[in-house]
N, C-alpha and C positions, 0 to 999 in steps of 0.2 A: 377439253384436254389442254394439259399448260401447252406455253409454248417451246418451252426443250421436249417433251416429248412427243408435239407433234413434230417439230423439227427431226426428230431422231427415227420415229415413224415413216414418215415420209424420202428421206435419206434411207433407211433400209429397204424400203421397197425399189425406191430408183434401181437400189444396185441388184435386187434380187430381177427386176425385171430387165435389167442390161445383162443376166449372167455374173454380174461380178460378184454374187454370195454362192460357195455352192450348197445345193440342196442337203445334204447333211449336217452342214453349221444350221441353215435356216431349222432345220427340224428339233435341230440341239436343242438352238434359243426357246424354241417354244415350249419344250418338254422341261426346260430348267426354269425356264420363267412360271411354268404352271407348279412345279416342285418348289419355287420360294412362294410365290404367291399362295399356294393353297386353289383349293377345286370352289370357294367361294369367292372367290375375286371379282372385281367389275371384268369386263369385255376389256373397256377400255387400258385399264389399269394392266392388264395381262398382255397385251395388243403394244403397250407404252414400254414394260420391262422385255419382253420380245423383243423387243429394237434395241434398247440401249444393249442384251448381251449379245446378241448379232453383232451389233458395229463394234461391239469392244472383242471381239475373235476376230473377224475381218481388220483389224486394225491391227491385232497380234500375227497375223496372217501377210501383210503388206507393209510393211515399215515405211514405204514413200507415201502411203496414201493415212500415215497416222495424223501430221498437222492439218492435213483436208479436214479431214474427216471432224476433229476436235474445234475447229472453227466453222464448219457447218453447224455443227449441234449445238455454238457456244449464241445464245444472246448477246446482243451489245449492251456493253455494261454501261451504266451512268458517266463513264469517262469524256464520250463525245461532250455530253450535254454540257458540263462543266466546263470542258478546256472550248466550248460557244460561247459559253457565256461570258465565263474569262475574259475571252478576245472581244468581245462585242465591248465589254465593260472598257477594256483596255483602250480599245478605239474611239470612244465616247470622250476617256478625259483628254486623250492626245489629238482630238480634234479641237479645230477652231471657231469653238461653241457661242464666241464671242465676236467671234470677226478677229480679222487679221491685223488691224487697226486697235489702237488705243480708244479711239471713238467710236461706240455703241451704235449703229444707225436703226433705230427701231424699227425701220421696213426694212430691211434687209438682212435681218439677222439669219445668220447660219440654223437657229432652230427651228427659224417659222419652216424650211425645209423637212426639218425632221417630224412636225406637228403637220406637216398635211400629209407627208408619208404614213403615216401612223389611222390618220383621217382617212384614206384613201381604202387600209389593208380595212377598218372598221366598216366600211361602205360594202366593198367588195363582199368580205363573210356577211351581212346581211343579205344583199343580193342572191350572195352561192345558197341561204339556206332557204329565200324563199322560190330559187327556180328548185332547188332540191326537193322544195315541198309539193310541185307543180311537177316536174316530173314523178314521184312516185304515185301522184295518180291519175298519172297517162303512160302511153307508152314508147313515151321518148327515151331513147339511154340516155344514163345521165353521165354525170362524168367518171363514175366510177369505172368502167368499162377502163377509160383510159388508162385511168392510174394501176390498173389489174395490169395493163397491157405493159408501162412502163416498169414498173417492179418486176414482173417478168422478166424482161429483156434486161434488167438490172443486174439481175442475178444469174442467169445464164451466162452473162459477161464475166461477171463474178466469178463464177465456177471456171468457166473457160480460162482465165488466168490463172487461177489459183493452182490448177492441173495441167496448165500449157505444155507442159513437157510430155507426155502421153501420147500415145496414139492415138490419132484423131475418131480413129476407129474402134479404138478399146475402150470394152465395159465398163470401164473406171472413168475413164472421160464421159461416156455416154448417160451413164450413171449420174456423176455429175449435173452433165447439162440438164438430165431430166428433174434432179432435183431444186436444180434453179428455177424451170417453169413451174413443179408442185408448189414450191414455199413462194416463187414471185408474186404466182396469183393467193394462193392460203392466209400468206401473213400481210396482202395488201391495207386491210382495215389496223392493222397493228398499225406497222410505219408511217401509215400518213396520224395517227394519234402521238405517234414520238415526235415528225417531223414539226407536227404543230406544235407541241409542248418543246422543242428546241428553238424554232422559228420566235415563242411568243416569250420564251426567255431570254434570248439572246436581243432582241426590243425593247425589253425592258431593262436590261443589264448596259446596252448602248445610252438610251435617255436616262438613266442613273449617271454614267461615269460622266455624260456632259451637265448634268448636273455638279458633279465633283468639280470636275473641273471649272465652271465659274469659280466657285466660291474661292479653288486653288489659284486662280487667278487674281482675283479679286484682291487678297490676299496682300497680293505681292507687287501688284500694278495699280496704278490709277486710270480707271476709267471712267470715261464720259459720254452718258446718253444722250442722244438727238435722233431729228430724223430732219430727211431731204427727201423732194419729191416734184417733178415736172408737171403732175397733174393734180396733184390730192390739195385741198389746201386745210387748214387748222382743225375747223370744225368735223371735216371728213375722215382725217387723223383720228379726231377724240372718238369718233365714233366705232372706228374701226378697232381700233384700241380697246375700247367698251367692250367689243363682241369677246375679244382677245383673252383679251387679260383681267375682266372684270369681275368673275368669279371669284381668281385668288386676289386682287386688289380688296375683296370684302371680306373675306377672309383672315389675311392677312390685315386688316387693317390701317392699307392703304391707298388712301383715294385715289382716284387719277387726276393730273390735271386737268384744268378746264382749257379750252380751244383757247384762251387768249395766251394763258400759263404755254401751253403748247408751241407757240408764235414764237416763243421765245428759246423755243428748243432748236429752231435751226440751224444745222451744223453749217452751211453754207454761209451763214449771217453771224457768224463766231457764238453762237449760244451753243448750251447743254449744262445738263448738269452733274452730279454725284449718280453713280448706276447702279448703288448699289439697293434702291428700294428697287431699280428693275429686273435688276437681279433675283432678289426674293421674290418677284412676281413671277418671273419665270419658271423658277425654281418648283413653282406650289403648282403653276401651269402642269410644267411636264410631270410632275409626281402624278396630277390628279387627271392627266386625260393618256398617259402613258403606261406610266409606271404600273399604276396602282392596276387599269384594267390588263395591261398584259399580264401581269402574274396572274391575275385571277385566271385570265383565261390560260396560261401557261401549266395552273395550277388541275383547270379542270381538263386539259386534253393528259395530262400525267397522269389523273386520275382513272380515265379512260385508257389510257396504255395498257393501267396495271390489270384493267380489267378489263380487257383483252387480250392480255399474253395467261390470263388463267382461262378462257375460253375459246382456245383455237379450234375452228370450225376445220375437221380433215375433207378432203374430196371427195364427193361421192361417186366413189372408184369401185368396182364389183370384186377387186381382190381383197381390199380393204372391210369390204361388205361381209364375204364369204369367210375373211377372217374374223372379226366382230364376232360375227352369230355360229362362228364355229367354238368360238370359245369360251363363247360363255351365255351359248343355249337359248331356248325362248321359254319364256312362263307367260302364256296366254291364256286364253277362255279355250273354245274348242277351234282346234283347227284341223283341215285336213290331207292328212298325210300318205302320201302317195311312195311304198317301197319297190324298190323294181332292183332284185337280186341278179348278178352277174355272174353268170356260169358257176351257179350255186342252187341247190335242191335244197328248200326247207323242207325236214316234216314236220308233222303234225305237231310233235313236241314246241320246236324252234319255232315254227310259228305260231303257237300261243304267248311263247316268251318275248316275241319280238315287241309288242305294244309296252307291256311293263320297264322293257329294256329301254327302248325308245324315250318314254318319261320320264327314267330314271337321268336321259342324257337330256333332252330335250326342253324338260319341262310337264307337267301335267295338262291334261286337257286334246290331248290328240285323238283323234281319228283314226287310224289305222289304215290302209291297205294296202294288201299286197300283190303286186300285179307277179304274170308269167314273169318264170325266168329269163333273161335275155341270155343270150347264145355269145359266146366268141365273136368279135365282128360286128356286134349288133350296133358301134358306130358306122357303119360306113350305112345303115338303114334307118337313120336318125329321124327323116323325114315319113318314114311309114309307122315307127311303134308310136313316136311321141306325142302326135296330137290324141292317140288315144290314153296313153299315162297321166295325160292333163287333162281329159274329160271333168267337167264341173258333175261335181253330187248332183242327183237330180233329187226332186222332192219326193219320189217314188218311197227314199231310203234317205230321209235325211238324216245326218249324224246326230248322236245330243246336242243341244242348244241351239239347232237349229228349228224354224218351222216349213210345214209341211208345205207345200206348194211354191218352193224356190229352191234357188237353185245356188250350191256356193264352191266358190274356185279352189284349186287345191293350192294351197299355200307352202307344204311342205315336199319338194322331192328327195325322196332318201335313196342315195347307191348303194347299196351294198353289198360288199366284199367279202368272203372267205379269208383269214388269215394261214391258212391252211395252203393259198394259191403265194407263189412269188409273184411281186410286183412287178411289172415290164411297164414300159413306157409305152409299146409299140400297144400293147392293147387295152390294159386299166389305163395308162396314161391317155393315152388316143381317144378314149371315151369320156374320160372326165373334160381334156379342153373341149371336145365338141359338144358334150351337154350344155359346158358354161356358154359356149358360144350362141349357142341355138338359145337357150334363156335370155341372153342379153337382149336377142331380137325380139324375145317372145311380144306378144300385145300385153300390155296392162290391161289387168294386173296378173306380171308374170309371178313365177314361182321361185323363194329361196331352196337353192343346192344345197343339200349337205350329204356328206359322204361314213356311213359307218361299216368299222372291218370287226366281223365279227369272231370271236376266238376261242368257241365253245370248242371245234374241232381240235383247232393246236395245241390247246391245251388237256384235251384225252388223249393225246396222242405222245405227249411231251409230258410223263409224268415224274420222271426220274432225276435225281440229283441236278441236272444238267438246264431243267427248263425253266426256271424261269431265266437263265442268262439267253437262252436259246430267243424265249419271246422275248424279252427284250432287243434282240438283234430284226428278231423280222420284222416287231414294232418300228424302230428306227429305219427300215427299211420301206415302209409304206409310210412312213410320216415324210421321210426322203421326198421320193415319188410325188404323195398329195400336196406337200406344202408349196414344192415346186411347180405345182399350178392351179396357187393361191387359197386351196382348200385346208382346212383345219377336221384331221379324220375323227372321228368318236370310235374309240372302241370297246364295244360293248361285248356281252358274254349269252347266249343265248340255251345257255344249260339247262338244268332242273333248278338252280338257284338264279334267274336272269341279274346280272347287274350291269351298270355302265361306270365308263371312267373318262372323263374328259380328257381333250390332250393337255 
């Protein structure tokens, strides 16, 4: 998933689980996002447009919470990166890349500082990549852990100001704060590939502009190389020098002096000379142990940004789960599926219809069955029907594709509902969180919820001018209901023509 629409994903869920969306806009979005999308859409795709028309009606809805809202979902644009680089550039030539002094001391120059800073960050990313590699196959945290931890607290901060004026206690704030820790920890692996591709350009934009800068000086001043030293004497100079500057001295095609030539460079003993061959030595230095590797690596964590903000890994969060596969079905081999109707009587008809019905929503390949009817209530009994709803097939009666002498888990639970019944909270809704609940705990490998309202009854009964506005209305009324706890309903048709229609 990109990253504006995990951004906008994750932001709609904050507020839907602070209360701050209500449950009839959430149902809207979904029903209008599957009407532009189309009933073949990806999950994801459908899951991404979901959010962005949720937040764009909550944002018509809330006028104080519009500029939140549009800087939550906005990426940082390329602007940081530049006005870094900019300034690093800027500070490079207005630094005293040369010394403060007219006289060049060649131990002491202002860049040997910048060339072992640069040494040091080189050191360090080898170090980090090979404890990196040492932890992943042990099981020490590594540092990722942390940097999850600080972008977190980054963004919760973030959000906390951005909404300061709110109630500390309102869904909007709350909302907020929770999309701070979604996106702190989500979009970690993004920002620390920005931070480095900013870090590794503004490095190389700093030893650029002190590159400028000699030459701007150079230019317009005379200057002269030497060196002084309490401990070093000539020879230990040339040699040092050699490690130094020897590369671009051959390069460039020019020598260094020799230790005697050297002797004569002391600035203490009034020698030195013309700096500007030191200058070009320098110059080819910091291009080739600077420059040239920051961009590349500057060039390859941008690279890695970009691909990463087209791969944002969402949470694996069981509303997000139950929306996913609510909306956009499973196509597997055989699985199987376990119905368990709610103060609803199939006969004989409807239940041969249910399995074609089921596929038509579901996917081919299922299992079928359908347990007793559950009774009014039969949440507050959670703990007596359900171990037996989720009994594994035994090999007695294995389903297709499976073999005979095992045993295999039921993978699909299906609710279903009468469209026929009004939706209450106090008993469909009461049923639906405490199935979710009790699943969450189940043992692996537990069973995906899905919920279908069936509407073969309402629509026998609603034949006239008036119905299909009619089911439309009760439609939007159990989508109300289910979305509001985080299910995505299927409504199928269980007639003498079975069919299904996704939400």
């Amino acid at each position: 998933m990109t990253e504006t629409d995990a951004r906008a994903v994750l932001l709609l869920r904050a507020f839907e689980a602070a209360g701050g969306l209500p449950a009839d806009d959430a149902a809207w979005a979904g029903r209008e996002a599957r009407r532009q999308l189309g009933d073949a859409a990806a999950p994801e795709a459908w899951l991404a447009r979901r959010a962005q028309l949720g937040l764009a009606r909550l944002a018509e809805r809330n006028a104080p919470l519009r500029s939140t809202l549009a800087w939550a979902q906005r990426p940082p644009g390329t602007w940081a990166l530049v006005a870094l680089t900019g300034l690093a550039a800027v500070l490079g030539m207005l630094g005293e890349s040369l010394g403060a002094q007219r006289h060049i001391n060649l131990l002491a120059l202002p860049l040997l500082g910048l060339l072992a800073w640069n040494a040091l960050v080189y050191l360090l990313m080898i170090v980090r990549r090979l404890v990196g590699r040492a932890a992943a196959t042990s099981s020490t945290p590594s540092s990722g852990t942390a940097m999850r931890a600080a972008g977190t607290r980054l963004y919760r901060w973030a959000m906390q100001r951005l909404h300061g004026g709110a109630d500390a206690a309102g869904p909007a704030t709350r909302a907020l704060q929770r999309f701070g820790v979604d996106w702190g920890s989500a979009g970690t692996p993004l920002r620390a590939a920005r931070g480095a591709a900013a870090l590794h350009a503004a490095a190389a934009a700093l030893a650029l502009g002190a590159v400028a800068s000699m030459y701007a000086r150079g230019l317009v001043f005379d200057y002269q190389a030497g060196w002084d030293s309490t401990f070093l004497q000539p020879a230990q100079v040339r040699q040092w020098l050699g490690w130094l500057l020897g590369p671009a001295s051959a390069v460039a095609g020019l020598p260094l002096p020799d230790a005697t030539a050297l002797a004569g460079l002391r600035l203490s003993a009034g020698g030195g000379e013309g700096a500007a061959p030191w200058i070009h030595r320098w110059a080819l230095t910091l291009l080739a142990a600077v420059v040239l590797p920051r961009t590349v690596l500057a060039g390859v964590a941008f690279w890695r940004a970009r691909r990463l903000a087209g791969q944002v890994v969402l949470p694996d969060d069981e509303s997000l789960r139950q929306l996913l596969h609510g909306a956009g079905g499973v196509a597997v081999a055989t699985r199987v599926v376990r119905v368990l109707p709610y103060s609803y009587q199939l006969d004989a008809a409807r239940q041969a219809a249910l399995g074609p019905a089921l596929q038509a929503w579901l996917g081919p390949g299922l299992q079928c069955e359908v347990q007793p009817t559950l009774p009014l209530g039969a949440e507050d009994d959670l703990p007596t029907w359900l171990p037996t709803a989720l009994r594994p097939v035994h090999a007695a009666a294995p389903p297709a594709g499976l073999t005979a002498g095992t045993t295999a888990p039921v993978e699909l639970l299906v609710l279903l509902f009468a469209l026929t019944a009004t939706p209450e909270s106090e008993a469909h809704g009461a049923l639906v969180a405490a199935l979710t609940q009790a699943l969450a705990a189940w043992p692996a490998p537990r069973p995906l919820l899905r919920v279908a309202v069936d509407e073969s009854g309402f629509r026998q009964r609603l034949r006239g001018p008036d119905g299909v506005q009619r089911l439309a209305q009760r439609r939007a009324a159990w989508e109300a209901l289910l979305i509001g706890q985080g299910v995505v309903p299927g409504f199928i048709d269980l007639s003498t023509t079975p069919r299904a229609e996704p939400p």
